[in-house]
C-alpha positions in Angstrom: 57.3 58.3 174.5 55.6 55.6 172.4 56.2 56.8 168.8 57.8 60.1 166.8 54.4 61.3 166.2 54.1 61.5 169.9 57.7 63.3 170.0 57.0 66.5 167.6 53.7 67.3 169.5 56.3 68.2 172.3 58.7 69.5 169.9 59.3 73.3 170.9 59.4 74.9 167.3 61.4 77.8 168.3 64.5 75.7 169.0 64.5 74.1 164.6 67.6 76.4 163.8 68.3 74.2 160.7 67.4 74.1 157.1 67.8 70.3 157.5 66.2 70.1 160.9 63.3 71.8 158.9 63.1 69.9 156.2 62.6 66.7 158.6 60.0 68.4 160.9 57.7 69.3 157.4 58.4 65.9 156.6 57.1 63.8 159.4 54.4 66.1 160.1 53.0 65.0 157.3 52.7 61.5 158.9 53.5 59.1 155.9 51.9 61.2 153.2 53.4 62.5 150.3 55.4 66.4 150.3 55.9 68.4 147.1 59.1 69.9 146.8 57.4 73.4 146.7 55.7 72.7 149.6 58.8 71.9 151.1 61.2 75.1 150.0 58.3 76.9 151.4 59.6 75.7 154.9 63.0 76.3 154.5 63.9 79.9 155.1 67.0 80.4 152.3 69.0 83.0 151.4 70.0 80.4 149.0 69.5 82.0 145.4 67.7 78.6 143.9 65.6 77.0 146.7 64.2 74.4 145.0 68.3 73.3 145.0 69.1 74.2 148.6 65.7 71.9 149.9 66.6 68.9 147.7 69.6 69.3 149.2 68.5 69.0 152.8 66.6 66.3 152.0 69.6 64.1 150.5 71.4 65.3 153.6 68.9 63.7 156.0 69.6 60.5 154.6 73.5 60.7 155.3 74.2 59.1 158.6 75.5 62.7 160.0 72.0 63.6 159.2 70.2 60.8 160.9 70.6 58.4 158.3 66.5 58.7 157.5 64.5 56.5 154.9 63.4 59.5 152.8 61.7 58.1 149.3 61.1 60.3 146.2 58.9 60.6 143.7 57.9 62.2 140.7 54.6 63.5 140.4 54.2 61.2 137.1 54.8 58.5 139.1 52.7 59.4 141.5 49.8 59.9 139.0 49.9 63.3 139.9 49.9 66.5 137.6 53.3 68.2 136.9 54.9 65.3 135.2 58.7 64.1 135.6 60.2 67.5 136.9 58.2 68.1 140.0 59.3 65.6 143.0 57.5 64.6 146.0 58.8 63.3 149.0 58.3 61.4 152.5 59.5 59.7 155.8 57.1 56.8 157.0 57.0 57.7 160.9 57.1 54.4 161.6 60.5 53.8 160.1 62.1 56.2 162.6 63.1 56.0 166.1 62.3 59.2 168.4 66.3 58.9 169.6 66.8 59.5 165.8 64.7 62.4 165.6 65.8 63.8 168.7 69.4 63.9 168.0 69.1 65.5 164.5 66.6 67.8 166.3 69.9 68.4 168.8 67.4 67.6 171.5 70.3 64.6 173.0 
């Protein structure tokens, strides 16, 4: 397969058992482009009380090397020129800063 962009297309869905396997799927889909924290928890199926807690938690997990060790970058919406100020985040993985064996074994696909 030539890139990770590639890769999800032939990602089955049904077999993302993880929070954190999620969270990375939402991620690169985006392909590069910023992802609100909201828009995130919204993926993450939580019986977690606080789930804006429990996502930024995945996320800091997918850049431990356990986790993949991925290049995950954060932002505020302030600096992002963006409306919501210093307390809502966005985040993202540039695709092409990611190999498709690195995807694959945090997807448990290897």
């Amino acid at each position: 397969m030539k890139n990770v962009r590639d890769f999800l297309t032939r990602v089955d869905q049904r077999n993302i058992t993880s929070n954190t396997q999620r969270v990375l799927c939402r991620l690169l889909h985006a392909n590069g482009g910023w992802v609100q924290g909201d828009d995130i928890c919204q993926t993450v199926l939580s019986v977690a009380t606080n789930l804006t807690e429990a996502t930024t938690a995945r996320v800091r997990d997918l850049r431990k090397p356990q986790f993949g060790g991925f290049p995950v970058e954060c932002r505020s919406a302030r600096q992002l020129h963006r409306a919501g100020g210093q307390k809502v985040f966005f985040y993202r993985i540039l695709p092409e800063r990611v190999t498709v064996k690195q995807v694959a074994k945090t997807l448990g696909m290897i």
